[in-house]
Structures are given as structure tokens and as C-alpha cells.
N, C-alpha and C positions, 0 to 999 in steps of 0.2 A: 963634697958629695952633692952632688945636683937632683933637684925636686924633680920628684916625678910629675909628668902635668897629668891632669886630671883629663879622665877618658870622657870625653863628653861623647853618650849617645846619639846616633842619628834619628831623627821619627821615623819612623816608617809612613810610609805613603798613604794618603788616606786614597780608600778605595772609594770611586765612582758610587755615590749612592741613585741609588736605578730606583724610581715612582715607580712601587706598584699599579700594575695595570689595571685598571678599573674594570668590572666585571660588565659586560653589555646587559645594559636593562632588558627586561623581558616585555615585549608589549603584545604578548599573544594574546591577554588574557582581554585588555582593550577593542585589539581588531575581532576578539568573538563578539563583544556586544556590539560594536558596529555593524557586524552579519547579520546577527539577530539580528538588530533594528531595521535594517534595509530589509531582508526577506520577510520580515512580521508585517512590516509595511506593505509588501505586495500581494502579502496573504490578505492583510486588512483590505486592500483595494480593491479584491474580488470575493469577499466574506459573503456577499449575495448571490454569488454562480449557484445557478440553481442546480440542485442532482441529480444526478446520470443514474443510469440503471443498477450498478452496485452498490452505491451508496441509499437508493431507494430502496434497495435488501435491506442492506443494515438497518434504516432508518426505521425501516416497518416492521420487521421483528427485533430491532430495540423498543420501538415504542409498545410491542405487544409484551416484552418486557414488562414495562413500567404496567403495566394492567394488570398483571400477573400470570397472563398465558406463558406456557411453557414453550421451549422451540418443536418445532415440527409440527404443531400441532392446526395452526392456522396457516403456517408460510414452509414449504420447505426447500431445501435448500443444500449441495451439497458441501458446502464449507461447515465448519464448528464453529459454533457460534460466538466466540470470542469478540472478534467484531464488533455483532449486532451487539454483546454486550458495551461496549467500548462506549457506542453511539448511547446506548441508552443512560449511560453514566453524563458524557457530553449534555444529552436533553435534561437530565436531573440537575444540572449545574446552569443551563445557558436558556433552555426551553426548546421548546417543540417545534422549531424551526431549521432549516436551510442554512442560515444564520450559526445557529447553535452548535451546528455540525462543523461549519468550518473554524466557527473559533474554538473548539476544541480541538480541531487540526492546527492552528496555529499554534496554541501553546501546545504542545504536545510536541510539534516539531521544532520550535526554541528547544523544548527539553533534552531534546536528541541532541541538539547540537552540542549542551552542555555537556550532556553523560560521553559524547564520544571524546567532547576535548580531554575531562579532567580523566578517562580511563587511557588515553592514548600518552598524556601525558608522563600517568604514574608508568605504564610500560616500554615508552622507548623517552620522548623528548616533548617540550612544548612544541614548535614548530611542527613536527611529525601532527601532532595533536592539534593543530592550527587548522593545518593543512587540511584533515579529514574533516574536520567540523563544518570550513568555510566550503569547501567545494561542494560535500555533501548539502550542508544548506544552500545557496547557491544551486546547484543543479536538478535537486530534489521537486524546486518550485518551475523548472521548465514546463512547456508545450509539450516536446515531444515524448515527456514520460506523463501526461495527465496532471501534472505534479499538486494542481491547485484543489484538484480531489480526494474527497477524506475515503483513499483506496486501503485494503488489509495491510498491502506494502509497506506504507509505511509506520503502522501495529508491530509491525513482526522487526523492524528498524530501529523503535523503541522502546520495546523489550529487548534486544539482541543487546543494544547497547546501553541497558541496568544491567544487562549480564556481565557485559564488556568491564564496567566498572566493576561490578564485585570481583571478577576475573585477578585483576590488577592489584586488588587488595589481600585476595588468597596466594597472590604469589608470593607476598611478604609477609603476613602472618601465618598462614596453612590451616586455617581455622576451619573444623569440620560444617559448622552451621553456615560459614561462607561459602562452605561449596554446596551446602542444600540450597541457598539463594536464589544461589547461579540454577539449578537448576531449576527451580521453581518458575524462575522468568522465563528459562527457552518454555518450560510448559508452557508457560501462557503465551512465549510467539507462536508456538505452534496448534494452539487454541485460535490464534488470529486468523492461518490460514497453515493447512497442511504440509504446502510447500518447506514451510521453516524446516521440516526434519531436517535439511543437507544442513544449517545452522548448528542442532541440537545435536547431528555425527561429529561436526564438526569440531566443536563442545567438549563431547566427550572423546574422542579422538587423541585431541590436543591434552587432554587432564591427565591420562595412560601415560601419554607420552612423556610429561613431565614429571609425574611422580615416580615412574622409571627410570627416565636417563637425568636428571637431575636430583631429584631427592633419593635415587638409590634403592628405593622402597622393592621389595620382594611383592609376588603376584597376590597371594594371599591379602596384604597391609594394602594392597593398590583396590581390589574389589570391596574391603570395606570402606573402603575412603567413598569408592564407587557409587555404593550402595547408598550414599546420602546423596549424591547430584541426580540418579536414575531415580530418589522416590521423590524430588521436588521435581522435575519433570515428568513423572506420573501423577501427581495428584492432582491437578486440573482437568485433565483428561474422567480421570475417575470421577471427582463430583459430578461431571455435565454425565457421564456415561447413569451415575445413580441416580439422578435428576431424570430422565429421559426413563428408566427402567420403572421407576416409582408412579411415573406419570401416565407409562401405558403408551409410549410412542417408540418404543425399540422397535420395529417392524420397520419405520418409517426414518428411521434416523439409519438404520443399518442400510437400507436400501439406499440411500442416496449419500453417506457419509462414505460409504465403502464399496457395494455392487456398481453402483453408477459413477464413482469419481474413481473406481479403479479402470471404467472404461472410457470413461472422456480424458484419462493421462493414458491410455492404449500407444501401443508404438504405430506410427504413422509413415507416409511414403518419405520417401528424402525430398520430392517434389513438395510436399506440404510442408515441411518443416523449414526448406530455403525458403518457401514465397513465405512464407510466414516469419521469417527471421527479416527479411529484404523489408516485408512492409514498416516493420517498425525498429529496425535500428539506424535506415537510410534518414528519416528523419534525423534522431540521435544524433548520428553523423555530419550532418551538415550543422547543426546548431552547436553543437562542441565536439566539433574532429581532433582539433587539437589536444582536448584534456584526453581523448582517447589516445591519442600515439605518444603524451607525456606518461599514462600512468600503464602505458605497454612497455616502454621505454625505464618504469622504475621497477618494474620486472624482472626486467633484464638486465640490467646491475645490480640487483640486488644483492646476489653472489659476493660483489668486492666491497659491499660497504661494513662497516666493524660491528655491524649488532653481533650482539651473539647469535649460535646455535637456535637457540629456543623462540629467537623474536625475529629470525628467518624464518625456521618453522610456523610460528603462527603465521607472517605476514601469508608465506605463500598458502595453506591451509585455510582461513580466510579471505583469501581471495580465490581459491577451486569450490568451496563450499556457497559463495556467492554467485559462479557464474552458474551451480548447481540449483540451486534456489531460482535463477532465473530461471533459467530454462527449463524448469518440471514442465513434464508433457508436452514441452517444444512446440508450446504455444505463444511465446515470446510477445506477450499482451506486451504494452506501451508502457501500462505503470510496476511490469514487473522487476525492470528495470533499476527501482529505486532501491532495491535490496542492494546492488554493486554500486551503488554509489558513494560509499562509506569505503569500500577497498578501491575504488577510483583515486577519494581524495586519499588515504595513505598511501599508498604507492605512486601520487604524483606529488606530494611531499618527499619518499622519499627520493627521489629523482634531481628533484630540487635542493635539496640537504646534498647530496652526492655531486652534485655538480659546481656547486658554490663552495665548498669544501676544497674539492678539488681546485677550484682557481684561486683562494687564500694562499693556496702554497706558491702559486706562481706569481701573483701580482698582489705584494705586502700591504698595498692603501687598504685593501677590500678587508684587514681584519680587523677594522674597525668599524665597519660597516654592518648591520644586519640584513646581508645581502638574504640570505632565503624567504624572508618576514618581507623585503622590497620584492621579489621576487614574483610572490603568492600576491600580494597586494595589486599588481598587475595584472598579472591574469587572471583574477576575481573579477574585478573593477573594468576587466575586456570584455568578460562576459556578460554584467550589468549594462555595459554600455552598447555594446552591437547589439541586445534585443532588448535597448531601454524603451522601444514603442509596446512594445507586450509588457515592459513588467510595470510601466509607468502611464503609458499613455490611451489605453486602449479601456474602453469600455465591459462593462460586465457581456451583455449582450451579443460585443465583438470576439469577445473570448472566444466565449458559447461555441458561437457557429463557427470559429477559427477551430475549436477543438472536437465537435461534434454535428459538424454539416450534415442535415438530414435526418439527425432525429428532434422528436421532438418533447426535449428536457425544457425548453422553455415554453413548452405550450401545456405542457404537465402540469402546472399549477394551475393553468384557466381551466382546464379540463377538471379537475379536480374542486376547484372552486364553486365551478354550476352542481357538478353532482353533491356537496356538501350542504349546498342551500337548499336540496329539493331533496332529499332524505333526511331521517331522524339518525341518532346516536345510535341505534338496533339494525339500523337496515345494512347488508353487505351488499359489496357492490363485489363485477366481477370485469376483468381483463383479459381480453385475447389478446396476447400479445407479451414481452417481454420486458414491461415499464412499471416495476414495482414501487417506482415512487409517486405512480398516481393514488396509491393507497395511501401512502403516507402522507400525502397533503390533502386528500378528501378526509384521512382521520376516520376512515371505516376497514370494516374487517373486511378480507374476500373471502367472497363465496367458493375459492379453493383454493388449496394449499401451492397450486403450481403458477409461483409468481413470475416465472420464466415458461417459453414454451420452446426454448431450445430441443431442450432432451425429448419431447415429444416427436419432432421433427429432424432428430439427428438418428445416422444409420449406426444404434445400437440395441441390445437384447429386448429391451425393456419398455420400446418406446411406443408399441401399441398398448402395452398395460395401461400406462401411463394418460394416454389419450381418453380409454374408458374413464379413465379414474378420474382428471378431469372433467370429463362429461356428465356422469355420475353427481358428483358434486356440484355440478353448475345448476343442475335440472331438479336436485332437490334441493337447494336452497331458492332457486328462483330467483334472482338479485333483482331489483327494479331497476336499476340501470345497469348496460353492457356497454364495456366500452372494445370494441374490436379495431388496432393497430395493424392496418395494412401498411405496414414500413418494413423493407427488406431485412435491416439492422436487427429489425425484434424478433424475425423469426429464423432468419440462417438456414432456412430450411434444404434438407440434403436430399442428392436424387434416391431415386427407387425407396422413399420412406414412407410409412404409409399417409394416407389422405384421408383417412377418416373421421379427424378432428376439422378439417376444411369444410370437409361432405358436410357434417353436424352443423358445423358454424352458420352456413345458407341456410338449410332449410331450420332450424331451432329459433334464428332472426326473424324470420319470415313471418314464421307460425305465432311467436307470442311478444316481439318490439316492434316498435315505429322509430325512425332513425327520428334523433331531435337537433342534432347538430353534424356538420360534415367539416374535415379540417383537411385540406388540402394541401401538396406539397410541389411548390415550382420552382426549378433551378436558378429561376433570376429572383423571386419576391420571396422566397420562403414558404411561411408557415401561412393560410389564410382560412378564416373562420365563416363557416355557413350554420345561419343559426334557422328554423322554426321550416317556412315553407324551403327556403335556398337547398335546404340538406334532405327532401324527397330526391330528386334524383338528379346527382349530382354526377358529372364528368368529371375524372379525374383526368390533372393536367400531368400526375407521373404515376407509378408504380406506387407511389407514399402514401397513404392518406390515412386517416380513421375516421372512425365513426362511433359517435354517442348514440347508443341507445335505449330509449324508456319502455318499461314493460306495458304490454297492452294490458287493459281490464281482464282480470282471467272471466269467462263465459261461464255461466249459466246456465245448466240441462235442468229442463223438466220434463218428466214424463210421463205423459197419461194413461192412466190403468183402466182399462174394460173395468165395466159397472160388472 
């Protein structure tokens, strides 16, 4: 009987052991503080541009703030005062300077950059969230949108985006106080300036729509949910409305909060609204065309890329509510701009994520690469360097007049400097003219409320009341000094409006100052100063000029009575 042999086993083959692939480090969070630094730096490099005529708003009824006068009362104005509040918080932290103003633009605008990354993050991607923070910063501090100016824009930028973040965190918890937040913040963008409302639709729009087609929720359950984001964006509105009603200025707050800013956003010809669109996006255009036909271009893919439903939704909704914001009253100002700068850089993120995406599949080296992070890194750093003489090299001064040829923000402080030393703390002074930041740096009240003379000389209902009222006020305070701004820029003035603030202006001069200083304005030298005899009668070399003037001695009647 023969042994059976013993079965030996084969092994089985060992399988190929495959190294996990190592997960691509994140360095988004790196290239934001190198943003920050570089943009904080070029804010810092022009922290002394002196202020232009909106910021001389804020600056002078924030600081009538910090006094304790109420709004409208000394300055009025048709925006809410969110702003002047804003600035007068900046002067309580930084002081009472020009200075002050802008370094609380600077941090403020770091802050933006942070709240948009870590809210863009939690909602779509880091890079997505890269993307928005760095262009936004980056393009926010250009020329052609004012960028270095502490404008409402960008208030209404950094509120949107504390909204933007709690936004991101109620989508994953659903917590009702998170949606009061949210709403409390659009209140205060739209305390900064009115326009935010397309924001604040926006807002709520998108919360309907989500707690509908995503959470399910019945109409009923969606209006109380509702009802906590509508009363944190009402109640900002309400204190300043209670504020203003307790104080005895509703007359004056209503009139120009609402009668008057319902008719300077009036519908206009399509001839006003192109030349006006051509003057200030043709700039734009040429300084970053390209980010314009990248983040047109992530538009329009956006269709095939894999977000979901909901973060299609916002992106396109967010980006119509922006170009909405811009354009209120199709006045298409320069730094209105800076509200679409935030849906520029996400949708030129996602363009970028989409396309680099797309080439992984086809050429395998690149998935080891952080092609879209290389990508953005480029075209930041194109844009740093094609206008590195503006954001590096150029002087305060060269700004100025690069950004505000012909008026005169830099001659505003010496104007205000002479009137400062030759008035007490009591005396007000008054302004013909549209330059509310010679108040703020003489540090005196005016002797009217109409820091602008636009409205006076624009072809609307109100704008002979308005001239009395003016006049009025100028005649019974009497200011010891007048300062009368013959510059195009300050008065804007429209045909067929009335003249009888002009009429007043000569002969009111005439009768009770003596011009003390003459400042002239010539397209080769600028700005030039006539002081004592020089500025009796003085030739103007353009259309530009002002004049300082001091009050004569009021006269003396006596009169003698029959014995």
C-alpha cells in the first residue's frame, strides 16, 4: 500500500501593496496672509491720502458723533448714517485724523478678506475661498474703483461678508439665532448705504429657497424661521429711525433719506446711464480686462461643474444681487464697484477649479500638482506687478492727483488749517461748495446743514427750497469765515436750475467779507495759493478756484433823535 504524499499548499500570491496617496497639503490658508500683507502694505503706503468729499461726510458727522450731536442736525445728508457711524468708531480707536480713517480701512479690509475665505470655505472649497479673498483684496485697493478710499462700499462688503459667514454655519446647524445674525448684519450693510437692499433680497431670497427645497419645510415653518432674519435686519434701521424721532429731526431725515434719494435714483435717459457706465468701467477695463472675461467665463460653466443645486443657486443669485448693488440709480460711481468684487473673485475661482480639473483627467503629472493654488498665484502676482508703480512706487500726493485731478482734497487741509488758527472752538464756519472735509479738518461746526450743494443745483423738486434753506441758515449764523469753491466737480450744476443761490452768493460776499486768500487752479501747476493783498482781485487761470473769506466788522447805526 503506497503513502499518500502530503498535499502541500501553494501560497497564494501576495497582492501589490499600493502607498496610499498622500492627501495634497492645503496652503490656501498661507497665500491669504501673504494677500493681507502685500495689500495692508499698500494701504499702509498711502494711510496719509488725504479725503475726498465722501469720506469728508463721514468724517464730519462721525466726529459730530463723538460730541454728541445727533444726525441731520448739523450735516445732512442723504445716506444713513451707518458710515459716519463706522468712521466715528475708527476716530475713537485711531484719533481724529485722515490717518485714522484709513487705518481703519485697512483693518477692516484684512477682516474682509478673512470672513470671505473661512465663509467660502465652509460652503463650497478652500481654493473657491482663496480665490474670492485674494482677488477681492487685490482688486478692491485698485485706482479705478477709488479703492484706497474709506468709501460705504466697502462697509456694506464687510458686513455682507459677517453675513456670508454665519450664512455657512446655519447651513449646518439651522440654528434660529444664527439666522437673526445674518440678519442683523445685512441691517447694518444696509445702514452703510441703501443700495445694500439688492444684498439683503438677496439674503433672504436665497433662506426661502433653501428652507424650501432643501429642508422641506412647509410655508408656515419657513415665515417663522423668517421672521427672526426680517427683525435682525429691521432693527438697525429702527434705533436710528427712534434716535432721529426723539431728537426732533424726522422732517429732515425724511426729506432727504427718502423724498430726495428717491429722486437722485429717478430713472434716467439710456444716453445718461451709457456715458456714465463708459466713464467708469472703461478704466476698470483696461486695468483688469482679464479678470473680467475670467470671472464672465466662470459664469458660464458653471452649469457643468458638480456643486450642488443650492451652491449654483447662491453663486448665480450673489452674483445678480451684486451687479444689482452696483448699479442702483445707474450711477455706476467708480467705487461702486467694489461690492462685485467678491462675486468676481468666486466665479474666477470657479473657472479656474473647472478648468484644471478638467486637464487632471487628461494629463496624469498634473494630479500631483496644486494646479488651481499655481494658477491664482499668477494671476494675483500679474496684477501686483503690471501696476507695481501705483501700488509701490508712487507717492501720496501722485495718487491724489492721479485719482482726483482738479479738485482740491489736497489743498483742503491748508484751507482748513488757516481757518482753525484764526477762529475759536464756538465759531462756525461755512462752505459754498461740495467739500465737507474742510470742516472736518478746521474741527468747526457749519453754519448749515447742506454739506453738499449738489441737490441744490440739480434738476429736482426740492432744490429751490433747499437754496432758501441754505441761505437762511448761512445769514443767521453769520460764520466769520466763507469759504466759496468755484470747482466744477463741487457743484455739478444742471441746466435750467434755479440761480438764486449764485445771485445770493455775490452780492451776500460783497456786502459783509473781504476775500483773505485766493487759490487757483492751472492745468500745468495745480493748485496755487494767494494769500493777503495777492487774493483782492485775482485772475483766474481756469474755471477752478476758491476763495477764503473773512467776515467784515458788522457796522454800527446811530441815530440822532430831534431835541
Amino acid at each position: 500500500m503506497s503513502k499518500k504524499k502530503p498535499v502541500v499548499k501553494q501560497a497564494a500570491p501576495k497582492k501589490a501593496v499600493v502607498p496610499p496617496q498622500k492627501p495634497q497639503r492645503d496652503y490656501t490658508l498661507a497665500f491669504l496672509l501673504v494677500i493681507i500683507a502685500i495689500v495692508s502694505f499698500i494701504r499702509y503706503r498711502y494711510i496719509k491720502m488725504p479725503l475726498e468729499r465722501d469720506e469728508g461726510e463721514y468724517a464730519y458727522i462721525g466726529n459730530l458723533f463723538l460730541h454728541g450731536i445727533t444726525p441731520f442736525k448739523d450735516g445732512y445728508s442723504m445716506k444713513l448714517p451707518g458710515t459716519s457711524f463706522m468712521y466715528a468708531v475708527f476716530m475713537l480707536l485711531f484719533g481724529h485724523t485722515n490717518r485714522a480713517i484709513h487705518w481703519g480701512l485697512l483693518l477692516m479690509n484684512a477682516s474682509t478678506m478673512c470672513l470671505l475665505y473661512y465663509a467660502f470655505k465652509k460652503m463650497f472649497n478652500s481654493f473657491l475661498a482663496i480665490a474670492t479673498a485674494a482677488i477681492y483684496g487685490a482688486m478692491a485697493v485698485g485706482l479705478p474703483f477709488i479703492g484706497l478710499a474709506a468709501h460705504a462700499t466697502h462697509f456694506i462688503c464687510f458686513y455682507s461678508a459677517i453675513a456670508l459667514l454665519l450664512l455657512s454655519n446655519f447651513l449646518k446647524s439651522g440654528k434660529l439665532f444664527t439666522l437673526f445674525l445674518i440678519g442683523l448684519m445685512m441691517g447694518m450693510a444696509f445702514l452703510m448705504k441703501q443700495q445694500a437692499a439688492f444684498m439683503v433680497l438677496f439674503f433672504a431670497v436665497f433662506l426661502v429657497i433653501y428652507l424650501k427645497m432643501e429642508k422641506k419645510l412647509a410655508f408656515p415653518e419657513i415665515a417663522r424661521k423668517f421672521l427672526f432674519f426680517g427683525s435682525g435686519v429691521a432693527i438697525p434701521y429702527i434705533i436710528v429711525f427712534l434716535i432721529i424721532v426723539c431728537t426732533g429731526r424726522f422732517y429732515d431725515f425724511w426729506l432727504w433719506t427718502v423724498k430726495y434719494a428717491s429722486q437722485y435714483e429717478a430713472v434716467k435717459s439710456w444716453y445718461a446711464i451709457s456715458t456714465c457706465f463708459k466713464e467708469s468701467f472703461i478704466p476698470a477695463w483696461m486695468m483688469y480686462n482679464y479678470l473680467w472675461i475670467i470671472a464672465l467665463l466662470g459664469l458660464l460653466v458653471l452649469y457643468w461643474t458638480p456643486y450642488t443645486r443650492m451652491q449654483k443657486l447662491f453663486v448665480l443669485g450673489y452674483f445678480v444681487a451684486s451687479v444689482c448693488t452696483l448699479s442702483s440709480g445707474f450711477y455706476f460711481r467708480q467705487h461702486y464697484y467694489i461690492v462685485i468684487l467678491p462675486a468676481v473673485g468666486l466665479l474666477s475661482g470657479i473657472l479656474i477649479d473647472f478648468l484644471i480639473k478638467q486637464a487632471r483627467k487628461r494629463i496624469p503629472v498634473l494630479k500631483s500638482l496644486n494646479g488651481s493654488l499655481i494658477v491664482l498665484s499668477v494671476l494675483v502676482f500679474t496684477i501686483i506687478y503690471t501696476w507695481r508703480g501705483y501700488y509701490f512706487s508712487y507717492t501720496v500726493e501722485e495718487v491724489c492727483d492721479m485719482s482726483y485731478w482738479g479738485n482740491p482734497f489736497n489743498e483742503a487741509s491748508k484751507i482748513a488749517k488757516y481757518i482753525k488758527e484764526n477762529t475759536s472752538d464756538t465759531d462756525k464756519i461755512a462752505v459754498l461748495g461740495s467739500e465737507p472735509e474742510i470742516y472736518f479738518y478746521a474741527d468747526r461746526i457749519a453754519a448749515t446743514g447742506y454739506l453738499y450743494t449738489y441737490p441744490l443745483v440739480d434738476n429736482q423738486p426740492y432744490n429751490e427750497i433747499m437754496q432758501q434753506q441754505m441761505i437762511q441758515e448761512i445769514e443767521k449764523n453769520a460764520p466769520p469765515f466763507l469759504v466759496f469753491c468755484n470747482v466744477p466737480y463741487s457743484w455739478l450744476a444742471k441746466k435750467d436750475c434755479p440761480t438764486t443761490i449764485i445771485n445770493w452768493i455775490n452780492s451776500y460776499t460783497s456786502a459783509h467779507y473781504t476775500p483773505v486768500c485766493f487759490v487757483d487752479f492751472s492745468n500745468d501747476t495745480g493748485w496755487s495759493f494767494y494769500w493777503g493783498n495777492g487774493s483782492k482781485n485775482p485772475i483766474p487761470q481756469t474755471v477752478s478756484y476758491i476763495i477764503i473769506y473773512k467776515r467784515k466788522p458788522d457796522k454800527v447805526l446811530s441815530y440822532l433823535t430831534k431835541p
